[in-house]
C-alpha positions in Angstrom: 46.2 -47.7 -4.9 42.9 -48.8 -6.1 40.9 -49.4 -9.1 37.3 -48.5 -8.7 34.4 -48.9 -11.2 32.0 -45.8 -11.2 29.3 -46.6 -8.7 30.1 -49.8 -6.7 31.6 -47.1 -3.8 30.2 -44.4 -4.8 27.6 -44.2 -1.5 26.8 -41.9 0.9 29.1 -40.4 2.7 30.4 -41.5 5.8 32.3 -40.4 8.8 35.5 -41.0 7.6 37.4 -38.9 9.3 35.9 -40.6 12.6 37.9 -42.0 15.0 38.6 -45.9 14.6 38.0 -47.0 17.8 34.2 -45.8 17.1 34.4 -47.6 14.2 36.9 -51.0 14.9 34.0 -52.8 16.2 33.3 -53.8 12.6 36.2 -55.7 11.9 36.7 -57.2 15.4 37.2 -60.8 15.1 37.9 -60.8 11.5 41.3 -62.5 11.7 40.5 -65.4 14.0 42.4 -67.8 12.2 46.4 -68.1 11.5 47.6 -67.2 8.5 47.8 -70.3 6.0 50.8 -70.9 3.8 50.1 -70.8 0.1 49.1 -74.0 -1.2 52.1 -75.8 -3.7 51.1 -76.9 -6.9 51.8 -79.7 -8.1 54.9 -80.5 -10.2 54.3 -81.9 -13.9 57.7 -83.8 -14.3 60.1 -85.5 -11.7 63.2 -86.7 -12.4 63.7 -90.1 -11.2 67.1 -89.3 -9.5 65.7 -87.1 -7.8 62.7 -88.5 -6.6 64.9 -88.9 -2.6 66.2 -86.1 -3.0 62.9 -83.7 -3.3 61.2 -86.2 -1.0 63.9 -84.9 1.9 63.2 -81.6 0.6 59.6 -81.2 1.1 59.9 -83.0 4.7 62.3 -80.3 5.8 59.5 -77.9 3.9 56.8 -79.0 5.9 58.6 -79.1 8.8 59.5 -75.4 8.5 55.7 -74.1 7.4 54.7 -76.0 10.5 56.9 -73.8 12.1 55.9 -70.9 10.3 52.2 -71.4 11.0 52.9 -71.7 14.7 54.7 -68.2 14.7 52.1 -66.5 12.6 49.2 -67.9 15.4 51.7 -66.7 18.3 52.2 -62.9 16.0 48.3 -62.8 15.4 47.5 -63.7 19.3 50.1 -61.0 20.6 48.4 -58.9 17.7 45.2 -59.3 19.1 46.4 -58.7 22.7 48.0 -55.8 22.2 45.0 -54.1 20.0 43.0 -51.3 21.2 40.0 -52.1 22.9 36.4 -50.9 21.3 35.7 -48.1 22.1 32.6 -48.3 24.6 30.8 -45.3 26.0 29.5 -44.0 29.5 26.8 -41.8 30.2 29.5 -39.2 30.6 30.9 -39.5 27.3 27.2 -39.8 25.7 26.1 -36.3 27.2 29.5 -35.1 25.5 28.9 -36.8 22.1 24.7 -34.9 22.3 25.7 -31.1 23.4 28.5 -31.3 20.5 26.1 -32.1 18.4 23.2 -29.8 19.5 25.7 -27.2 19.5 26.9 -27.8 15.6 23.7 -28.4 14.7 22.9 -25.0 15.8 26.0 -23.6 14.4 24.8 -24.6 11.0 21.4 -23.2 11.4 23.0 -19.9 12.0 25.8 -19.9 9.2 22.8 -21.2 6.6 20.2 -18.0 7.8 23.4 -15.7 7.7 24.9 -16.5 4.2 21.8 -18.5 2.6 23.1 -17.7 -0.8 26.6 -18.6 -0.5 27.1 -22.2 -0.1 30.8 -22.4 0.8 30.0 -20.0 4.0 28.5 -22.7 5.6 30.2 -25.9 4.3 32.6 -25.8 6.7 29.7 -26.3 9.1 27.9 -29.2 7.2 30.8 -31.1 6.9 31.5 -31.0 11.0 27.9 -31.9 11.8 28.0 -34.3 9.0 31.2 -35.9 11.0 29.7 -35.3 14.1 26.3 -37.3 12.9 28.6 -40.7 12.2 30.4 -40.5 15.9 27.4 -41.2 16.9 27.4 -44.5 15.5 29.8 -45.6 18.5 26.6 -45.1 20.7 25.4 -48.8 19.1 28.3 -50.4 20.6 26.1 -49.4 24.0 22.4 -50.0 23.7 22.1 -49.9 27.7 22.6 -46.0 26.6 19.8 -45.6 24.6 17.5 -45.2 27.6 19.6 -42.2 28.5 20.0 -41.2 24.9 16.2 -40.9 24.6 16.2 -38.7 27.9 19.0 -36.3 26.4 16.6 -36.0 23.3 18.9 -37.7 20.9 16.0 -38.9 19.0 14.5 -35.4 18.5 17.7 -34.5 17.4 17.8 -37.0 14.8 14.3 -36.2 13.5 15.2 -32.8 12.9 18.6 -33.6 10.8 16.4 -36.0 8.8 14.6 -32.8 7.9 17.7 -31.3 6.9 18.3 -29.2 3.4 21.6 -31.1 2.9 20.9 -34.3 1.7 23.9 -35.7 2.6 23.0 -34.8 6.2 19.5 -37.2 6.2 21.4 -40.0 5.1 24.0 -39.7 7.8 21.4 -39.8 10.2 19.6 -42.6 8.0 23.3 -44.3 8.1 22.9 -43.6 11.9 19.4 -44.9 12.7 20.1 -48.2 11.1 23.2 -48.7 13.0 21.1 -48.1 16.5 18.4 -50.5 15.1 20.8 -53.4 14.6 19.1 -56.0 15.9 22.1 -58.5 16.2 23.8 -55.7 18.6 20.8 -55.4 20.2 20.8 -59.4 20.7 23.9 -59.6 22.4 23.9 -56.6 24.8 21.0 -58.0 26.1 19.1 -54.4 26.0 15.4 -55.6 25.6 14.5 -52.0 27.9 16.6 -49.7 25.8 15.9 -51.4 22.6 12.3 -50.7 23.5 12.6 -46.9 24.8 14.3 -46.1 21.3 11.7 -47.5 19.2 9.1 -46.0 21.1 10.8 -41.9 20.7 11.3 -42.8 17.1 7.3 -43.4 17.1 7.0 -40.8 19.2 9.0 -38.2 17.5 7.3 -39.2 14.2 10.9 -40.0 12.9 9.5 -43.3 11.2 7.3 -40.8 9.3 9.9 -38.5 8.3 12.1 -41.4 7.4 9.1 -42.6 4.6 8.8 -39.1 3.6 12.6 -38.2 3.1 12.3 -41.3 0.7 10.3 -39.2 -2.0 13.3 -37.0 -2.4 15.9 -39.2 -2.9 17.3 -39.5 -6.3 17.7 -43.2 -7.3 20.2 -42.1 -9.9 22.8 -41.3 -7.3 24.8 -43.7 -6.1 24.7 -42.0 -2.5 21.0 -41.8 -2.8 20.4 -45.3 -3.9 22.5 -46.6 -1.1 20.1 -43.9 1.5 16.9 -46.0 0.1 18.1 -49.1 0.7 19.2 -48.3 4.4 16.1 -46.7 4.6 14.5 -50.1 3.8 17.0 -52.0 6.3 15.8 -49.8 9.2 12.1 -51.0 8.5 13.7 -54.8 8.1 15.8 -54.2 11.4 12.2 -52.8 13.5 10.7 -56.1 12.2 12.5 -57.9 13.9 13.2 -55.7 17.1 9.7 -54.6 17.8 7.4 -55.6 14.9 4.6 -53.7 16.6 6.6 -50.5 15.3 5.7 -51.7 11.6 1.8 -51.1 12.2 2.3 -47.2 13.3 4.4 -46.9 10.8 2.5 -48.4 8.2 -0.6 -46.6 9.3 0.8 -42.8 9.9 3.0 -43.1 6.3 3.0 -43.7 2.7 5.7 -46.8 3.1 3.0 -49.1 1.8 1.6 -46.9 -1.4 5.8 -46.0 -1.8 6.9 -49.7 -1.8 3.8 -50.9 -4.2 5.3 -47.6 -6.6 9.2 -49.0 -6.3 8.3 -52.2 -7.6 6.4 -50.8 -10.8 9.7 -49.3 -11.8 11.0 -51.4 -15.0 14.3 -53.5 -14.4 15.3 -55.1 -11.4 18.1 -53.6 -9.3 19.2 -54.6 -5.3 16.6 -51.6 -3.9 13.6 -53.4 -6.1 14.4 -56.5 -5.0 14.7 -55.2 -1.8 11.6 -53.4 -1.5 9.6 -56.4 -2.5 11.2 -58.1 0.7 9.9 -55.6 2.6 6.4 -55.6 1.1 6.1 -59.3 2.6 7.4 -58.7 5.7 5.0 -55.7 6.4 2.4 -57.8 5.4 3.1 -60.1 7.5 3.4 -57.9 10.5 0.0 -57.5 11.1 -3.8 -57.9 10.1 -3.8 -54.3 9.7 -1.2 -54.4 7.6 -2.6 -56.9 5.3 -5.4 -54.9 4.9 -3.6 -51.9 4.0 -1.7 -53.9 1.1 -4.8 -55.0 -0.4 -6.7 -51.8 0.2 -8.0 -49.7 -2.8 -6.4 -51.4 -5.7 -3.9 -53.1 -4.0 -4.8 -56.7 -4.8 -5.2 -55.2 -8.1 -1.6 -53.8 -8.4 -0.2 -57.4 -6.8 -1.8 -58.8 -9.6 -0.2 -56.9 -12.2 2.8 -57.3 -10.8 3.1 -60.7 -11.1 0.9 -61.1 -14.4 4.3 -60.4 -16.8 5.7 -64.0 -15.6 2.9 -66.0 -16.5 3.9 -67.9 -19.2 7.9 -67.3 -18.7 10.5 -68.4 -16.2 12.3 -66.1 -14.7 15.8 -65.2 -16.3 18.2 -65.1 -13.1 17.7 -66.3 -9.1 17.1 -62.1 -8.5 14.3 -62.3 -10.3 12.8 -65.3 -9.3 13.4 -64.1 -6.0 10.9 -61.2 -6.9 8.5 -63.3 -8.0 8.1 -65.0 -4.7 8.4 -61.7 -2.7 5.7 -60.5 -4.3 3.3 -64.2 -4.0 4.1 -64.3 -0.6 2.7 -60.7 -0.3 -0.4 -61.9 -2.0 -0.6 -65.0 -0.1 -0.2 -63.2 3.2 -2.7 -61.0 1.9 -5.2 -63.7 1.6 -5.3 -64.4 5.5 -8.4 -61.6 5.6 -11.5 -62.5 4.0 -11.7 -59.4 2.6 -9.3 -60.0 0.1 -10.1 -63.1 -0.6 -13.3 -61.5 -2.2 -11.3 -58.6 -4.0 -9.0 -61.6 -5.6 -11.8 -63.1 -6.9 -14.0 -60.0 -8.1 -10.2 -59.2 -9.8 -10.2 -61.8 -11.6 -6.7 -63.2 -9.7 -8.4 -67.0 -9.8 -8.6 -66.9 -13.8 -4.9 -65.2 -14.0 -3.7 -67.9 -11.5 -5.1 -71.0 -14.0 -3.4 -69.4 -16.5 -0.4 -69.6 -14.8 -0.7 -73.3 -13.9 -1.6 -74.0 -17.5 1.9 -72.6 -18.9 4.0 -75.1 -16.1 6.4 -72.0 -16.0 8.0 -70.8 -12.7 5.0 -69.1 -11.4 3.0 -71.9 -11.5 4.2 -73.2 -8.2 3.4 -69.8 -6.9 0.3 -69.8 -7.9 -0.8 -73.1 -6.4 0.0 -71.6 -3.4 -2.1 -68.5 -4.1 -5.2 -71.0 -5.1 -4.3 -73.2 -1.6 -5.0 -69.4 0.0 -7.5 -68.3 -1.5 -10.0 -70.9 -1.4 -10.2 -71.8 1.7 -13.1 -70.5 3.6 -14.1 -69.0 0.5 -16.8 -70.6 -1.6 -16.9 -68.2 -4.4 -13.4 -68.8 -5.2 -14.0 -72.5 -5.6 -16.9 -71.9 -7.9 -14.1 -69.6 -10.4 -11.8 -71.9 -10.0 -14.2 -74.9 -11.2 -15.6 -72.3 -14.5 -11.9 -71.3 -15.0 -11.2 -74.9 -16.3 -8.6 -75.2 -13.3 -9.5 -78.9 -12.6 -8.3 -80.0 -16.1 -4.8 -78.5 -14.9 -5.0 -79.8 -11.1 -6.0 -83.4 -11.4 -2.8 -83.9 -13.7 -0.4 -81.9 -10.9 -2.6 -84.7 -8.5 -0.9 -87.4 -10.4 2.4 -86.1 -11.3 3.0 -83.3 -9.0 6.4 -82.7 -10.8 4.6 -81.3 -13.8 3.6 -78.3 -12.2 7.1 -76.7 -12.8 8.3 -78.2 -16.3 12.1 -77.5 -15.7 15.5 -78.9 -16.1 16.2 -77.0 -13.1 17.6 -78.7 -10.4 15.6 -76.2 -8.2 12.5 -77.6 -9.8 12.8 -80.5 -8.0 13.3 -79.2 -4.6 9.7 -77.5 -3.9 7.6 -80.8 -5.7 6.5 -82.5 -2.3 5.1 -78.6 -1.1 3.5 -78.8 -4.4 1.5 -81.6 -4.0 0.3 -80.7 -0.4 -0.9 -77.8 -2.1 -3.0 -79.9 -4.7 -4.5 -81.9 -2.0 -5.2 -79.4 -0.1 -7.4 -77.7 -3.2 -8.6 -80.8 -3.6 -10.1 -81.1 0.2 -11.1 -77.8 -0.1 -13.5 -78.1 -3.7 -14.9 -81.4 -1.7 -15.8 -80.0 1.0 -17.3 -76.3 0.2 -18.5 -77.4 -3.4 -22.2 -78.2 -4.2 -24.2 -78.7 -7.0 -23.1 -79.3 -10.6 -19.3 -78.0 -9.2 -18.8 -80.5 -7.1 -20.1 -83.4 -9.3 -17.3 -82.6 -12.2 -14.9 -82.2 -9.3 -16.2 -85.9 -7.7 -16.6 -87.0 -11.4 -12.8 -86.8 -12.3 -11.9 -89.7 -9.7 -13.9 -92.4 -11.8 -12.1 -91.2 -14.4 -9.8 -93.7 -16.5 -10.8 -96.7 -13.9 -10.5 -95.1 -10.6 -6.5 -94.0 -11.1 -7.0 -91.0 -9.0 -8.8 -93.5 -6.4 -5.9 -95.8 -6.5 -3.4 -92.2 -6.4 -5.2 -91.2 -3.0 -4.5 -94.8 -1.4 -0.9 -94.3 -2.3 -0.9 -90.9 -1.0 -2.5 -91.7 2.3 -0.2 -95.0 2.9 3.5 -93.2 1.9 2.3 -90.1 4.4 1.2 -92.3 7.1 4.8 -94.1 6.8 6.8 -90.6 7.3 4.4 -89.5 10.4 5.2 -92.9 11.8 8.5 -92.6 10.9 9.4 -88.7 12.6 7.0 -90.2 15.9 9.9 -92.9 16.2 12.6 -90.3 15.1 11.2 -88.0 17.7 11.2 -90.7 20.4 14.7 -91.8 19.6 16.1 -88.4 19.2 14.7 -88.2 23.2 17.0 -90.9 23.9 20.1 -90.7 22.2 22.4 -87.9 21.9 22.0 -85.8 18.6 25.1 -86.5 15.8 26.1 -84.3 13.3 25.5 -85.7 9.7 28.0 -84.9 6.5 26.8 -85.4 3.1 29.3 -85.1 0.1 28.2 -81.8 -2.2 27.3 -83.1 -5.6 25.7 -81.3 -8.8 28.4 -78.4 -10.1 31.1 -79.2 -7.6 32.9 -82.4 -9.2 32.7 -80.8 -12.5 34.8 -77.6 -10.7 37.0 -79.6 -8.7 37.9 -82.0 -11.8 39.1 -78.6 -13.7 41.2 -76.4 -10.7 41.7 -77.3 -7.0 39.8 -75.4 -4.3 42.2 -73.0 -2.2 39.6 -71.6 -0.4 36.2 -71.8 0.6 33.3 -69.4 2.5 30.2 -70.6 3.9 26.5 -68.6 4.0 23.7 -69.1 4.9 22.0 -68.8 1.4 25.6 -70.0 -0.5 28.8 -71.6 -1.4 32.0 -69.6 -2.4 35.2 -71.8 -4.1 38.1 -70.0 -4.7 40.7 -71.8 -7.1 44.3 -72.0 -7.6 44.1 -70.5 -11.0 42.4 -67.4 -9.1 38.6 -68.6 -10.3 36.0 -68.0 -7.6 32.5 -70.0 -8.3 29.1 -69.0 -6.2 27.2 -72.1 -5.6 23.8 -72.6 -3.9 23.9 -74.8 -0.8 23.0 -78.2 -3.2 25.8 -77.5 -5.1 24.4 -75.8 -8.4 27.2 -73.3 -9.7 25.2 -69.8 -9.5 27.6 -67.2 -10.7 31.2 -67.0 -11.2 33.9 -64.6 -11.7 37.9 -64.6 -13.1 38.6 -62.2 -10.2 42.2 -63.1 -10.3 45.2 -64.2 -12.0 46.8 -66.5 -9.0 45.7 -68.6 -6.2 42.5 -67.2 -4.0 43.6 -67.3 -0.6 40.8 -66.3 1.0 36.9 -65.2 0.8 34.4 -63.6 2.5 30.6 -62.8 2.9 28.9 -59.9 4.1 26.1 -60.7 6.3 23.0 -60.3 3.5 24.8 -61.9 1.2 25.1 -59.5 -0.8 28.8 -59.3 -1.6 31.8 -61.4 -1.9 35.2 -60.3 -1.5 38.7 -62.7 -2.3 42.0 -62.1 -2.0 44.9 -63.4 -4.7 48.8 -64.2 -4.6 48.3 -61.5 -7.4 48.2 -58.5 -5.2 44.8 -57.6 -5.3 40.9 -57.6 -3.3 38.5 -58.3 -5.9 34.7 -57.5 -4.0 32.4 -58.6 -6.5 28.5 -57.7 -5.7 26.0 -60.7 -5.8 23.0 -58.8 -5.8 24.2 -56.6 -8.6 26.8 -57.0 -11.4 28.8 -54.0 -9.6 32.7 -55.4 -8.5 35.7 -53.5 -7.4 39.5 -53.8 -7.7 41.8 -53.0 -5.1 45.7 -53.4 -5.7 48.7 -53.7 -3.3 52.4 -54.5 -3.6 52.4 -57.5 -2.1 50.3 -61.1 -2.1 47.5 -60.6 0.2 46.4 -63.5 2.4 43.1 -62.4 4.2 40.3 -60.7 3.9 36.9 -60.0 5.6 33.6 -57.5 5.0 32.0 -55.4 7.5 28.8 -57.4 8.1 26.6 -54.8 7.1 28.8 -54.0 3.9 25.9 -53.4 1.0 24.1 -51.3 3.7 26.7 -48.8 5.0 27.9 -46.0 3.2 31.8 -46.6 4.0 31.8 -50.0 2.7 34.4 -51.2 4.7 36.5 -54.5 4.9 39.9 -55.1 6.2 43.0 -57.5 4.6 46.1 -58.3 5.6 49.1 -60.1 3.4 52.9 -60.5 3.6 53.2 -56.7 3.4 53.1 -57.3 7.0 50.2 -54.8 7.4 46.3 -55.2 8.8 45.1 -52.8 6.6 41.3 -51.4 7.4 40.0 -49.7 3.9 36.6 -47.2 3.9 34.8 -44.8 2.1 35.5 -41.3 3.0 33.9 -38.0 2.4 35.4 -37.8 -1.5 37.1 -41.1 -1.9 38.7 -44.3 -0.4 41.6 -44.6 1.6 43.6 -47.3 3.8 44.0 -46.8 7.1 47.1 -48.7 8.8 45.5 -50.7 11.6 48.5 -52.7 12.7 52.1 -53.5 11.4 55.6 -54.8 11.8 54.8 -58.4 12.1 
């Protein structure tokens, strides 16, 4: 029934074989909306005798997919009525799900000491604890449980199946971990106490720890095992935001730092690279500790040499230039301790930054940043800067601040006004900490070419002194009057799209634009508009589209038959094809991170079909049908 590239589904295994009310929270809410009709096209030629006729036509047409429409909200609201509830545990039920998995847990200890050189002895007993592992996940539709979860030593438990020989065993109870961490789940049940209890056992239990160390033996080749890292990497994301004290324990009693700074040496750029420098910046942001353990040793050092390769070259697609400022903003963050400052300068990071503002590339406006950083409070770095030449490179950025970034890019116009806060800010700080010979070049370039930088400054102080006059009035009117929504019209790519093919269907995230067309074209644009990436996913109309929550996928579904999920942080894409024209689709949330990568559709086969991973391949599981 489906098509599948080698690879895009190819994770780690899940519980497939769960039950679905453990599970249906995922999809919940998915089909909110009625089903839409599909859109006409247009006819090319009209016969002028039957210009009445076709007119009476298409009025009794509409009336009857008004009709339609209404019938498909009433099936889809009985639909929803009539579905079974999530399945939400009791304490009862909790103590159940623990001793059945204490007691398999021991039952595969046994069968591996009895027959430890005869695998398919004990498989029988891996694959139930395996199963066993993902029921657990229902426990995060619950967090008031985790309190009691932590009492029944559920998060011993789970350190000592991350320890397990089976592989595939870890990652289920990686798979698990980073379902309990959630922190949107956590959100809405309104579970600050148990939230809290769990992270504490998991610090505690030294599963954070573990979890760094079972990283060393996972095999990046594997598809199952690449998927493990990067859930590995959302659990650290989801304690950042949960409990960001967790991150300093972490950080200090395991090798994530040394492991992260080793990912990112690795040539190519793939999602867990890109990922890993994410992750880099937001433990360095966690904490001062944090930042000192980044630029400890050689860190500052190894930063440098990360971003070195991009000095005189742009970027060649938005995942690497998303790198690139992952891996400034670690540097930058870095630069908060004074410390560092000092082991930038003595490592030559000033000279390397120059360089970079000399070539006007893409890191150019990164390194402005840096420079901003690392000079203030810093003397020394001032003085390099000034013997680096760097003022014949600023003072031009001073007057033109769009010539830091030479680019036709339309995305080199968007960060221009942050780069010439930057410049003035260098500026202020060379004034001020400067003496001597250094600061007489740097007071000598504004008599330069009759005062122009004089005259720049008086322009710069009366057009900022207009826009904080202007947000004081804003602010005081906005305390008066109620706030209105404002629309503006989507330029750049979209008229060129819309001029060739009609939309049909449109998805909204919070980092882009999906378009699906009638002639089954779907076109990723950034939120200005700028086409990003498409893809000829289909050969008729695109009826519908959908995001997962990161962004990191987009799945469409086509008159044609088929759910095309296309990744965006990869170039991986799947096929899935059915009988029938298929009208609706939607992604579990957490889609790139789970190992059963599922997402649900629903078309005039007059089935709601929910489709996962399980333990050797995909399947579709009839949620509902007859309407």
């Amino acid at each position: 029934m489906s098509s599948l590239p080698k690879g895009f589904f190819d994770t780690a295994p899940d519980a497939s074989s769960a039950s679905l009310s453990g599970r249906e929270h995922v999809i919940q809410g998915f089909f909110d909306k009625p089903e839409e009709p599909p859109t006409k096209r247009p006819k090319v030629y009209q016969e002028p005798e039957e210009e009445m006729m076709e007119e009476e036509e298409r009025g009794a047409e509409e009336e009857e997919e008004e009709e339609e429409e209404m019938d498909q909200a009433e099936a889809m609201d009985k639909m929803l009525d009539e579905a079974e509830p999530v399945e939400v545990w009791d304490q009862a039920q909790l103590k159940r799900a623990v001793v059945s998995l204490i007691r398999k847990t021991a039952t595969n200890q046994e069968m591996r000491i009895k027959h430890p050189d005869e695998p398919a002895r004990f498989l029988d007993s891996e694959v139930e604890l395996f199963e066993e592992i993902n029921k657990m996940q229902a426990l995060a539709t619950s967090p008031e449980l985790y309190t009691e979860f932590v009492k029944l030593n559920g998060v011993a438990k789970m350190t000592e199946l991350l320890d397990h020989e089976n592989k595939d065993i870890a990652l289920a109870v990686v798979d698990l971990a980073n379902e309990l961490t959630d922190p949107e789940a956590l959100i809405e049940a309104a579970s600050e106490e148990g939230s809290r209890a769990l992270v504490d056992a998991l610090v505690e239990n030294s599963f954070l720890e573990l979890l760094i160390k079972n990283l060393q033996r996972l095999d990046e080749s594997e598809d199952d095992q690449k998927q493990g890292v990067y859930s590995t990497l959302g659990i650290v994301e989801n304690l950042s935001e949960v409990q960001p004290g967790a991150l300093d324990a972490m950080c200090e009693k395991s090798d994530l730092i040394p492991w992260l700074l080793k990912r990112l040496t690795v040539k190519g750029i793939d999602g867990n690279k890109l990922y890993a420098s994410e992750i880099l910046s937001i433990v360095c942001q966690s904490s001062d500790g944090n930042k000192k353990r980044v630029a400890g040793g050689e860190g500052i050092d190894k930063l440098l040499a990360l971003v070195a390769p991009w000095k005189k070259k742009d970027p060649k697609d938005s995942e690497e230039a998303e790198l690139i400022s992952n891996l400034f903003n670690t540097i930058c963050s870095t630069l908060m301790i004074t410390e560092n400052q000092v082991a930038l300068v003595e490592g030559e990071g000033i000279e390397l930054m120059v360089i970079m503002l000399q070539a006007r590339k893409f890191a150019a406006r990164c390194a402005l940043r840096v420079l901003d950083f690392a000079m203030m409070r810093q003397t020394s770095a001032c003085e390099r800067f000034v013997k680096a030449m760097g003022l014949k490179t600023l003072f031009p950025a001073f007057m033109r601040p769009s010539s830091v970034w030479q680019t036709k890019s339309p995305e080199g116009k968007v960060g221009v006004r942050e780069d010439e806060e930057h410049v003035v800010s260098i500026i202020a700080t060379l004034l001020l900490r400067l003496s001597g010979d250094a600061h007489a070049r740097t007071v000598g370039k504004f008599v330069e070419n009759n005062f122009e930088k004089l005259d720049r400054l008086g322009e710069l102080h009366e057009k900022y002194h207009k826009q904080v006059s202007a947000a004081v009035a804003r602010e005081e009117d906005e305390e008066e009057e109620e706030p209105r929504l404002k629309y503006q019209r989507l330029g750049n790519s979209v008229p060129d799209i819309l001029k060739r093919e009609s939309a049909s269907s449109v998805a909204v995230h919070a980092n882009f634009l999906a378009i699906g067309t009638q002639g089954g074209w779907i076109y990723i644009l950034d939120l200005q508009g700028n086409e990003v990436r498409r893809f000829a996913s289909h050969t008729a109309v695109v009826n519908d589209l959908a995001f997962d929550r990161g962004g990191d996928a987009v799945a469409s579904c086509s008159d044609d038959g088929t759910v095309v999920i296309n990744g965006l942080s990869s170039a991986e894409c799947a096929s899935f094809t059915y009988q029938r024209p298929v009208r609706s689709i939607a992604l579990d949330p957490k889609f790139e991170r789970k190992g059963n990568r599922q997402f649900a559709s629903g078309g005039l086969a007059a089935q709601l079909l929910l489709n996962e991973k399980g333990w050797f391949s995909t399947k579709d599981k009839v949620v509902h049908s007859g309407e």
